[in-house]
N, CA and C atoms as a LAMMPS dump frame, in Angstrom:
ITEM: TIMESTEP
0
ITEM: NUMBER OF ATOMS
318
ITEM: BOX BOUNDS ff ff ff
-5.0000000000000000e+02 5.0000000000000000e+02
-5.0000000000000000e+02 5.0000000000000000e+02
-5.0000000000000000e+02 5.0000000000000000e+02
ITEM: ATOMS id mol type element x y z
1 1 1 N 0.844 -1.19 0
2 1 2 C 0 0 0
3 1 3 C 0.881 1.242 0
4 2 1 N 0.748 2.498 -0.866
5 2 2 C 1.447 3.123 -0.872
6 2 3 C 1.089 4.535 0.439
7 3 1 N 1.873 5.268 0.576
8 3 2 C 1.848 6.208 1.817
9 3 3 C 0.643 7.137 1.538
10 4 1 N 0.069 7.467 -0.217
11 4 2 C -1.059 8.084 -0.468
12 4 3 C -2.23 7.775 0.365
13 5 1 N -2.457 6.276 -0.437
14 5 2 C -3.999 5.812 -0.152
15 5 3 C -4.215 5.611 1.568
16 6 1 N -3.151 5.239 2.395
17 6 2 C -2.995 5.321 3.618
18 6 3 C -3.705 6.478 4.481
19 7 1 N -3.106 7.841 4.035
20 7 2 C -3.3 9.301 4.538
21 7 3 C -4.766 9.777 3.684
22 8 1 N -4.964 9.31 2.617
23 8 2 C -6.939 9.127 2.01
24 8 3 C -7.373 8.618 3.116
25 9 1 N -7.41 7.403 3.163
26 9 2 C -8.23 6.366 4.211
27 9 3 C -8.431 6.645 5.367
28 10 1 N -7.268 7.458 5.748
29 10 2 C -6.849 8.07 7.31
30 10 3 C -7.899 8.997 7.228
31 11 1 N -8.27 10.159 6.471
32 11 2 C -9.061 11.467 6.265
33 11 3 C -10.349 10.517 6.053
34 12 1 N -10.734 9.276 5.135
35 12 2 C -11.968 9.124 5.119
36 12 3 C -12.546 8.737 6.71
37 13 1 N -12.133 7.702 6.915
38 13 2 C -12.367 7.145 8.427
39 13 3 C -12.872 8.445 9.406
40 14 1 N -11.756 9.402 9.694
41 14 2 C -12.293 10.652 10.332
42 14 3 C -13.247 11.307 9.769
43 15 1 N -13.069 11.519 8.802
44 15 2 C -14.466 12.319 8.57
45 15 3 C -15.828 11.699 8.663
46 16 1 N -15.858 10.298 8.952
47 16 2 C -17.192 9.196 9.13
48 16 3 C -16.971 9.408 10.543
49 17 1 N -16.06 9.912 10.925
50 17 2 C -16.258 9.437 12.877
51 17 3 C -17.257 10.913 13.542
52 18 1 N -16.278 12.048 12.699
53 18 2 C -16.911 13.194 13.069
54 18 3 C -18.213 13.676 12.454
55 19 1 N -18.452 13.013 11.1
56 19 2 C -19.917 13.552 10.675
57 19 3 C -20.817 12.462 11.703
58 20 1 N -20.586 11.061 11.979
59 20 2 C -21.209 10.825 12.899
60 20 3 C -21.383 11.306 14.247
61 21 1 N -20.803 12.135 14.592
62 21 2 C -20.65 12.833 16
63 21 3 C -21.681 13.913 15.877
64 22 1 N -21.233 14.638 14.926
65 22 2 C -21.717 15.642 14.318
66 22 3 C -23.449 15.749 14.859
67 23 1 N -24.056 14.689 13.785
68 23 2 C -25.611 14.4 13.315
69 23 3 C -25.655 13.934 14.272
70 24 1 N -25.445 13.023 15.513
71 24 2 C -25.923 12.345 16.257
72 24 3 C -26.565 13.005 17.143
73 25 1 N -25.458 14.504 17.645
74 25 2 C -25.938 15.43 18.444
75 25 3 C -26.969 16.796 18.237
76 26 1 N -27.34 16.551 16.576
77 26 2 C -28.906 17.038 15.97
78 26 3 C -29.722 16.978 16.604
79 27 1 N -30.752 17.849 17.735
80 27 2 C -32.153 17.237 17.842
81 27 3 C -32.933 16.601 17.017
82 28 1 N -34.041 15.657 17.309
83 28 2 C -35.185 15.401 16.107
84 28 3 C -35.764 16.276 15.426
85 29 1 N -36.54 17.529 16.273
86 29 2 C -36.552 18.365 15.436
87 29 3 C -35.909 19.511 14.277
88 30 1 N -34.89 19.207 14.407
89 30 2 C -33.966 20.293 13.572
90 30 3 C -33.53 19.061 12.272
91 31 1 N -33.482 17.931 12.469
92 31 2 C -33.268 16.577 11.49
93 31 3 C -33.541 16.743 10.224
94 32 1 N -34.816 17.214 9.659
95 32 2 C -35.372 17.36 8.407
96 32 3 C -35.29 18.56 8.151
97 33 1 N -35.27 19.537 8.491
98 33 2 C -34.298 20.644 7.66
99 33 3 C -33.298 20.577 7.63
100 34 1 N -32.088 20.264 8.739
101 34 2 C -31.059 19.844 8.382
102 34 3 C -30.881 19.407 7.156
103 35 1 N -31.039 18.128 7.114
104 35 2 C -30.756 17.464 6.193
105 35 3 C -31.056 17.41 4.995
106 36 1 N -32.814 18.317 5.439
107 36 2 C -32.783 18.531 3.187
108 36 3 C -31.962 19.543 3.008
109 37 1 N -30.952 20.246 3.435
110 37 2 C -30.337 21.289 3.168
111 37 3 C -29.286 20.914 2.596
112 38 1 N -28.777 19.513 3.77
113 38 2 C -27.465 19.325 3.408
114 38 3 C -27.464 18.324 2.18
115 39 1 N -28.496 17.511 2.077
116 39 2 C -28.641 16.988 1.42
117 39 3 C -28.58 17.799 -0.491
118 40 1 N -29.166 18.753 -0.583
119 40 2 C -28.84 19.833 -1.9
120 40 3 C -27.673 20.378 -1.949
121 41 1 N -27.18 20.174 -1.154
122 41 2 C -25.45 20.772 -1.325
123 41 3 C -24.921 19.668 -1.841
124 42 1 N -25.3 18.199 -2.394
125 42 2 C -24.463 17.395 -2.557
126 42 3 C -24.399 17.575 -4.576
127 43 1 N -25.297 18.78 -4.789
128 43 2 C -24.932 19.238 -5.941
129 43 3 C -23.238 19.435 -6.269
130 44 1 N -22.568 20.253 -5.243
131 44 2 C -21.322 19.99 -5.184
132 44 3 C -20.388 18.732 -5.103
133 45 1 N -21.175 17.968 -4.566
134 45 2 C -20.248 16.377 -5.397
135 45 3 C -20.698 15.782 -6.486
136 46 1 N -21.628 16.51 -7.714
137 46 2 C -22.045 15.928 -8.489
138 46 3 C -20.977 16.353 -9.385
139 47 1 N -20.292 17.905 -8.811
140 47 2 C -19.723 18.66 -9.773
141 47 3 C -17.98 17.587 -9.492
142 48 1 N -17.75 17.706 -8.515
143 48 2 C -16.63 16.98 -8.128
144 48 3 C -16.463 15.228 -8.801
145 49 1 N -17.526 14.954 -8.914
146 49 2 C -17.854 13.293 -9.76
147 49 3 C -17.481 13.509 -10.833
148 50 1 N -17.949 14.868 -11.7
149 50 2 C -17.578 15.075 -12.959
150 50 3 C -16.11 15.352 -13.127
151 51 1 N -15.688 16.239 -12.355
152 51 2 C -14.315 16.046 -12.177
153 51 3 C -13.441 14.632 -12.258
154 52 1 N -13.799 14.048 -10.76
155 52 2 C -13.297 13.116 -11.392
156 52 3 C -13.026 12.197 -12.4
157 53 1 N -14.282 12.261 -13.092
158 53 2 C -14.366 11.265 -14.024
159 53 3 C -13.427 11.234 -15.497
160 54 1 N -12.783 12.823 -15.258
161 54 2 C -11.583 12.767 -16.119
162 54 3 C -10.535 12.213 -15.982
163 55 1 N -10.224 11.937 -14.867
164 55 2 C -9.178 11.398 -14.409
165 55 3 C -9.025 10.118 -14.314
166 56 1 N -10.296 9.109 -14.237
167 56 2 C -10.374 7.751 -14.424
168 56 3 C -9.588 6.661 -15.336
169 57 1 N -9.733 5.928 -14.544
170 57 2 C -8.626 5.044 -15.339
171 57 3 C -8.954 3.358 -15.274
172 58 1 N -9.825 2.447 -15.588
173 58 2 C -9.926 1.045 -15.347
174 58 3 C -11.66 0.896 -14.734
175 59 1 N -11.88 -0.188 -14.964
176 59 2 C -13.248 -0.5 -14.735
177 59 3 C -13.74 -0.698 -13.708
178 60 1 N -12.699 -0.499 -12.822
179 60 2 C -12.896 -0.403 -11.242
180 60 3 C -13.227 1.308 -11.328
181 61 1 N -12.241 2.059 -11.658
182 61 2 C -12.542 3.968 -11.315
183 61 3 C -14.197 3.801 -11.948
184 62 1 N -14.162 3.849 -13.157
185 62 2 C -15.547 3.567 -13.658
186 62 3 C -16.855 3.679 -12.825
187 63 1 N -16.337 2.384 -12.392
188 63 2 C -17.453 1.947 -11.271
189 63 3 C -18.381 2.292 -10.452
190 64 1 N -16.76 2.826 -9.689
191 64 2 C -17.034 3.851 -8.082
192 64 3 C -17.436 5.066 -8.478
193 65 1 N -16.792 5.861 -9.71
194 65 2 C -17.005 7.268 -10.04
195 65 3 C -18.546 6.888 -10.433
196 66 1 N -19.345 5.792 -10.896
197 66 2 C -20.804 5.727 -11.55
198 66 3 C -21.863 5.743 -9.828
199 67 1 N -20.889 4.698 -8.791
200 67 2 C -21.268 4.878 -7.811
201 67 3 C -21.609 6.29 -7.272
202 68 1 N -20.521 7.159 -7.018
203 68 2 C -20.332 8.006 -6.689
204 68 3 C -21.47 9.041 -7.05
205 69 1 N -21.781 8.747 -8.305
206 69 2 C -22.535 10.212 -9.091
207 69 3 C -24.193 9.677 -8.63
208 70 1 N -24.397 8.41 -8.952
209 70 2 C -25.508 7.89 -8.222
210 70 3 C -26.446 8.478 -7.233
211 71 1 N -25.131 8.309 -5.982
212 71 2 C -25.556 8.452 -4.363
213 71 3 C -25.643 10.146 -4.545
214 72 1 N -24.896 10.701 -4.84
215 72 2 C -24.74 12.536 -5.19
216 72 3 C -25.815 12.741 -5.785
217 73 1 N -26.524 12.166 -6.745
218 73 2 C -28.029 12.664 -7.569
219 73 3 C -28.736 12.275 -7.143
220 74 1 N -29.204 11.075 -5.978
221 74 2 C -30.04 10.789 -5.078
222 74 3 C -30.153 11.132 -4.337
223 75 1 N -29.008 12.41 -3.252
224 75 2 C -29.151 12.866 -2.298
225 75 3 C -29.4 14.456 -2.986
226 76 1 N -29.2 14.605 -3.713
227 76 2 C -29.817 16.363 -4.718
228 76 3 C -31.429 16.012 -4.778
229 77 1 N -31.894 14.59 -5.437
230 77 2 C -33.087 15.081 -5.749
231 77 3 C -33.619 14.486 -4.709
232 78 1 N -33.314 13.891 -3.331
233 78 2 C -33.546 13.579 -2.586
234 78 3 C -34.514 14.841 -1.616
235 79 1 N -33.097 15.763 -1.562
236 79 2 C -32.863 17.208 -0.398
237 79 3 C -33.862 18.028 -0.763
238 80 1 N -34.56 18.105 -2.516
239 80 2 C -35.271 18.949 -2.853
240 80 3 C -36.65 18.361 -2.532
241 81 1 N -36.854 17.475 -2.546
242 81 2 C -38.027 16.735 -2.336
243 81 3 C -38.748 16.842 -1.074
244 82 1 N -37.745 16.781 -0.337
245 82 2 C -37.718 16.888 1.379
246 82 3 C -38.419 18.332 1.708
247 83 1 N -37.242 19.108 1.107
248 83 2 C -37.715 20.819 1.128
249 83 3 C -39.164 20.899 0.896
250 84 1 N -39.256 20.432 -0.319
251 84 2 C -40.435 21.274 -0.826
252 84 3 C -41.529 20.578 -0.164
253 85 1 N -41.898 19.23 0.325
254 85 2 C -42.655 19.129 1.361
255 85 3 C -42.806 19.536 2.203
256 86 1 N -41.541 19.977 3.115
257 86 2 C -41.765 20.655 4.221
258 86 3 C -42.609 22.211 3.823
259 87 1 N -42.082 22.698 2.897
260 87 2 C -42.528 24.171 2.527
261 87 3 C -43.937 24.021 2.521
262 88 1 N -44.716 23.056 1.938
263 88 2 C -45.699 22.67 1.761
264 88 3 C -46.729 22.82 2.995
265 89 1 N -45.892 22.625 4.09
266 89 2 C -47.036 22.009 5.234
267 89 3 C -47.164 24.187 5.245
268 90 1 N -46.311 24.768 5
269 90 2 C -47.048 26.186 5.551
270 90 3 C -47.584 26.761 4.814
271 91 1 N -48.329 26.153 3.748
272 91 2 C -49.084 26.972 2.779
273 91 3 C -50.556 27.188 3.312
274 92 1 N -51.175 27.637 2.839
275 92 2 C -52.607 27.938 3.622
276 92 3 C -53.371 26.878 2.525
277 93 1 N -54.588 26.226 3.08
278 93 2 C -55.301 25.103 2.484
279 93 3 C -56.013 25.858 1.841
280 94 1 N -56.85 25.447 0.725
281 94 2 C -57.4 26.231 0.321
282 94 3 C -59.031 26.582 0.623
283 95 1 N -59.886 27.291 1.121
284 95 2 C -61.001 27.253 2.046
285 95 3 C -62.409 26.876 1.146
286 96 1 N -62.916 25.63 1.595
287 96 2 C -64.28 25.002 0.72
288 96 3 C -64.987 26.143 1.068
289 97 1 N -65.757 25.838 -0.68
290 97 2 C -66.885 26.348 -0.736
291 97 3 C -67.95 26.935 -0.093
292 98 1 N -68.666 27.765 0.227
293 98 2 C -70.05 27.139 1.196
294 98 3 C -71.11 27.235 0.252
295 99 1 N -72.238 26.033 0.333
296 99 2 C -73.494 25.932 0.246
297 99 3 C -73.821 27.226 -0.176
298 100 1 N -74.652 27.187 -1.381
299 100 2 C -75.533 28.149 -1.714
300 100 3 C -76.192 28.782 -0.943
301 101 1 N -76.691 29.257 -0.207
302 101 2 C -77.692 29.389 0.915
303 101 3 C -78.784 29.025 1.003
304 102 1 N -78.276 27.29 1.204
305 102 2 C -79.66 25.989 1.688
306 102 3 C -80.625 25.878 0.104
307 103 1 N -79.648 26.036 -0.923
308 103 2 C -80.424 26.241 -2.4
309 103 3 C -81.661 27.14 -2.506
310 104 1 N -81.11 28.57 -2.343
311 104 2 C -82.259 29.488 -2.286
312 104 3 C -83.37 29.596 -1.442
313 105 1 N -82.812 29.241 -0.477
314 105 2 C -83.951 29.331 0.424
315 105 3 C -85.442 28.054 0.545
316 106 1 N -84.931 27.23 0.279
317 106 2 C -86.469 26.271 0.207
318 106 3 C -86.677 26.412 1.113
């Protein structure tokens, strides 16, 4: 194994220890905005997927970079989905009708 992928692995591991730290200490209520928020920022690893994908090399990079773009466009159209439900619950319903008045009076 070379001293690269070592000091990668080292940074991935931590950053799974601390985003788990992170979210854990989220209330429930703050959870779903949180997260559709963060969840639309993963537009920025869609852009970074594309990036990578120049750089690829073997049917393994392939793979992971197809992986990669996957989980990133499922958590974009995921985050928006989330949002816009939530936005949803504060719209005003729209107010029924009323009755003619008892059909003219019979």
């Amino acid at each position: 194994m070379s001293t690269g992928f070592i000091g990668d692995l080292t940074i991935f591991v931590l950053a799974l220890l601390v985003g788990f730290e992170v979210i854990s200490k989220v209330p429930a209520t703050l959870h779903t905005p949180l997260m559709s928020g963060a969840n639309s920022i993963h537009g920025v690893v869609l852009v970074g997927v594309v990036i990578l994908a120049s750089f690829v090399n073997g049917p393994l990079g392939y793979l992971l970079t197809f992986i990669a773009a996957a989980f990133a466009a499922a958590n974009v159209v995921g985050g928006y989905a989330v949002t816009d439900r939530m936005l949803q619950m504060f719209r005003k319903r729209p107010v029924p009708a009323k009755p003619a008045e008892q059909e003219a009076g019979r």
